[in-house]
C-alpha positions in Angstrom: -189.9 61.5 -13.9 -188.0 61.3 -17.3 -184.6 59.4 -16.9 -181.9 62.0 -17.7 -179.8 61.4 -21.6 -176.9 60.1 -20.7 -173.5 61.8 -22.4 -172.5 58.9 -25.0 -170.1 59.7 -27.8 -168.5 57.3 -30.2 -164.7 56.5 -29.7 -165.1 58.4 -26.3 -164.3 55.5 -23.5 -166.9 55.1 -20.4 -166.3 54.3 -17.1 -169.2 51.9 -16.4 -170.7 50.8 -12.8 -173.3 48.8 -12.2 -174.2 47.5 -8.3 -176.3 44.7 -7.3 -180.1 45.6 -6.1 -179.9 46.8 -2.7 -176.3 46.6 -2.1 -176.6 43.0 -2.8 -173.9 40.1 -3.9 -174.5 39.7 -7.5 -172.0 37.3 -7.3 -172.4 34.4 -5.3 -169.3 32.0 -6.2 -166.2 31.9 -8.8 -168.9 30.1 -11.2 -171.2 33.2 -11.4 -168.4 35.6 -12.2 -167.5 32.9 -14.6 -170.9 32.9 -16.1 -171.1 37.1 -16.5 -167.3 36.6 -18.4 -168.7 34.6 -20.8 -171.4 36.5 -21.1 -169.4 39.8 -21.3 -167.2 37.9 -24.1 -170.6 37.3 -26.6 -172.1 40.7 -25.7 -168.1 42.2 -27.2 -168.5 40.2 -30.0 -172.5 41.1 -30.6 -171.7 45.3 -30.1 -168.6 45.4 -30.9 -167.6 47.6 -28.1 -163.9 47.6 -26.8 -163.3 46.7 -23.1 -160.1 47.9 -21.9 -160.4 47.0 -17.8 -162.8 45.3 -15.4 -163.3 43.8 -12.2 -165.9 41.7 -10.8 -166.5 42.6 -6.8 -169.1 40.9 -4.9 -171.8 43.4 -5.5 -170.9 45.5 -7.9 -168.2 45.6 -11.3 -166.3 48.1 -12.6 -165.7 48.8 -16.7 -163.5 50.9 -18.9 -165.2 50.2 -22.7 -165.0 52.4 -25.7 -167.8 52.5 -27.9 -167.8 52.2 -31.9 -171.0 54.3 -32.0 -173.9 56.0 -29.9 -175.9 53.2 -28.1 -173.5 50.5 -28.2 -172.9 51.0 -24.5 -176.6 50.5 -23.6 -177.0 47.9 -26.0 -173.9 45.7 -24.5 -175.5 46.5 -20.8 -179.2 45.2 -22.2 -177.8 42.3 -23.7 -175.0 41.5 -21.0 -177.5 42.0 -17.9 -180.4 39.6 -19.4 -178.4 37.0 -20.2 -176.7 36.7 -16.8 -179.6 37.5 -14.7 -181.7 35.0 -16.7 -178.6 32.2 -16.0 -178.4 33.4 -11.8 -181.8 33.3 -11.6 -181.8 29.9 -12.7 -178.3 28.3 -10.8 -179.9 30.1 -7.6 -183.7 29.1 -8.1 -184.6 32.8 -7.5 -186.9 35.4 -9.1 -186.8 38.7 -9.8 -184.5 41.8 -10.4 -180.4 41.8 -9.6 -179.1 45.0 -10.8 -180.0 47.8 -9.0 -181.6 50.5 -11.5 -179.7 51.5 -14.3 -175.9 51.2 -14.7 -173.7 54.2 -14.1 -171.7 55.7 -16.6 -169.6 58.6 -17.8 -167.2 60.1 -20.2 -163.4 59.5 -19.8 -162.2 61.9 -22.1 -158.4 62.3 -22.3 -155.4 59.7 -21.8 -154.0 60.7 -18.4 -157.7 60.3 -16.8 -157.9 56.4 -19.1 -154.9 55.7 -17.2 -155.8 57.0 -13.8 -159.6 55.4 -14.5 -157.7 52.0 -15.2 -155.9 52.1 -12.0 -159.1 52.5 -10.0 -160.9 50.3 -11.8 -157.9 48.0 -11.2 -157.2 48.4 -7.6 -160.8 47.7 -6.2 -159.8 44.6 -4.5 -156.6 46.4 -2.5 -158.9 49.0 -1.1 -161.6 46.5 -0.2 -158.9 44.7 1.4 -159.7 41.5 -0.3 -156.2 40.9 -1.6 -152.7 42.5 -0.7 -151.9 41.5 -4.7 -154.3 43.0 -7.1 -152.8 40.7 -10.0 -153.6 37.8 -7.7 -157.3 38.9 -8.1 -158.4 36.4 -11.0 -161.6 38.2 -12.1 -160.3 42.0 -13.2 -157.9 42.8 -15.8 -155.1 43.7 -13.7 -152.7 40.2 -14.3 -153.5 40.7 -18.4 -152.3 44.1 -18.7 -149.1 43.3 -16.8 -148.3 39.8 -19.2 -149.3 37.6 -16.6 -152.5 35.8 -18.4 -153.9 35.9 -21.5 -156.7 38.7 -22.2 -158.6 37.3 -25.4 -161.4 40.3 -24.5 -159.5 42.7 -23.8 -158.5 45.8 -26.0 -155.6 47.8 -24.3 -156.1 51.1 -24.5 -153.9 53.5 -27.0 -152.6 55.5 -23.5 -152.2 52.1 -21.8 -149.7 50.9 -25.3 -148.0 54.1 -25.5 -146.6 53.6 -21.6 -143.7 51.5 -23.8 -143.8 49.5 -27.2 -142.6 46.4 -25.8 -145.6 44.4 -24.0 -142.5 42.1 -22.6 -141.4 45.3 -21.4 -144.0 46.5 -19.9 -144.8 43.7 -18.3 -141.1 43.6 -17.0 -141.6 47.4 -15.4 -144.8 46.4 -14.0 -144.9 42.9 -12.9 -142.9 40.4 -10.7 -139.8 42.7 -10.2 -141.9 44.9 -8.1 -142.7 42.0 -5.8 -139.5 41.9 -4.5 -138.7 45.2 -3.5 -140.0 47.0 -0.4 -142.7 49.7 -0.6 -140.0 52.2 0.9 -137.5 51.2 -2.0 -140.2 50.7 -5.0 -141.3 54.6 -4.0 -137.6 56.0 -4.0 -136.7 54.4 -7.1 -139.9 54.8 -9.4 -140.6 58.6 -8.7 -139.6 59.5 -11.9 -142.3 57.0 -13.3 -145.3 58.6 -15.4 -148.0 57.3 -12.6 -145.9 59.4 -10.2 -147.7 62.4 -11.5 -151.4 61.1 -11.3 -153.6 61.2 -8.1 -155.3 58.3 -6.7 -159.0 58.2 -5.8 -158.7 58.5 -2.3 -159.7 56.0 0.6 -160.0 55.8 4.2 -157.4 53.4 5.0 -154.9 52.7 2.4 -153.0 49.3 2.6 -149.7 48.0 1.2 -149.6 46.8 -2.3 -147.3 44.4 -3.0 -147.4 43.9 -6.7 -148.3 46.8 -8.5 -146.0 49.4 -10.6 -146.4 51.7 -13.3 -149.7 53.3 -13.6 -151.2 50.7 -11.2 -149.2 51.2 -8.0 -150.2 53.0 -5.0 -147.6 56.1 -4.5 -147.4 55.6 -0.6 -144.2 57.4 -0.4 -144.9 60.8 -0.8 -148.3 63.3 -1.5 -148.9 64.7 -5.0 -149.5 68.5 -4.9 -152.9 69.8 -6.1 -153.3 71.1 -9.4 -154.0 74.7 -9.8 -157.8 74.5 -9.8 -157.9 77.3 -12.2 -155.7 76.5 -15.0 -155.4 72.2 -15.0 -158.2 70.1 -15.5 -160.7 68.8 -13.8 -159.2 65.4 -12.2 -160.8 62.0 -12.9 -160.8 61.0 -9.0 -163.2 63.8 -8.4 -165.3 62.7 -10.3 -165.7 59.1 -10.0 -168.6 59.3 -7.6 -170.6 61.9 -9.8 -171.6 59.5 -12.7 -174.5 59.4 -14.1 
């Protein structure tokens, strides 16, 4: 059967997902996600494609990239996923494929759904329950975007800039301050914030985050009415699962 086109427009950012064969770890140790951010650095460089969030899970990553023209996507995929297969295959003395089938991708077409599409991408760890502190998750953007380490591959996003023209500042509103305040208070007092009016991807069991504000934090305090499915958009959250 012929493979589907895939919807791939230039200056359009992608959502990109791509899971390890079988369900399997494609990352065995902090060396291999190492090894793919290096890679992922020289395959920017070689495409010129911007990357605007990540995360590296065990068995799968998440990424938020806009392309300069058609194909650059696929092109950074190809080149990213043969050079760090060919370097796991060797460190682990095995054979064979990693990836499993073709990555998933789709359109992220307006600057609310970039910034709700961040946050997912960003929060990964909190809902796998790997970390309480998604900034304390060293291998996804998260800690760059809120000042706390340096981000030499990263491109922020126009939406993500426009949140406040300070990056100290941003990183102020979004960073350590929110540590220190309870999830009851950090609700009460940031409900006039601009991710107060987004919807989160759901999950099954949501657990306290302790770090993250702005567009990134969890709004545990209260539920978001649904959009009038007639007149608002489609929301981002929906489909998240429907890539193709």
């Amino acid at each position: 059967m012929a493979r589907m086109p895939r919807l791939d427009l230039p200056g359009t950012p992608q959502h990109i997902v791509q899971r390890g064969n079988n369900r399997l770890p494609c990352f065995l140790d902090d060396a291999d996600r190492l090894r793919y951010l290096q890679a992922m650095q020289e395959a920017l460089l070689a495409t010129e494609v911007q990357l605007h969030a990540y995360v590296l899970m065990d068995n799968h990553v998440h990424l938020l990239a806009t392309p300069a023209a058609a194909g650059d996507i696929g092109r950074l995929m190809q080149r990213l996923g043969r050079q760090y297969v060919g370097l796991f295959n060797a460190r682990h003395r095995r054979t064979g494929t990693l990836w499993e089938g073709r990555y998933k991708s789709c359109l992220v077409d307006s600057e609310r759904d970039v910034l709700i599409c961040q946050r997912y991408i960003e929060l990964n760890p909190v809902r796998a329950r790997i970390t309480d502190d998604s900034v304390a998750w060293r291998w996804s953007s998260c800690a760059a975007h809120l000042g706390e380490r340096k981000g030499s591959m990263l491109t922020p996003h126009p939406a993500w800039l426009a949140l406040d023209s300070d990056p100290l500042m941003r990183a102020r509103m979004s960073g350590s301050e929110s540590k220190k305040t309870s999830p009851r208070s950090a609700n009460t007092s940031n409900n006039s914030a601009p991710w107060a009016a987004m919807i989160s991807a759901p999950w099954s069991k949501p657990k306290r985050d302790a770090s993250l504000a702005y567009v990134l934090r969890i709004d545990q305090g209260r539920r978001i009415s649904e959009p009038d499915p007639v007149t608002a958009p489609p929301r981002y959250g929906v489909i998240l699962d429907k890539c193709t």
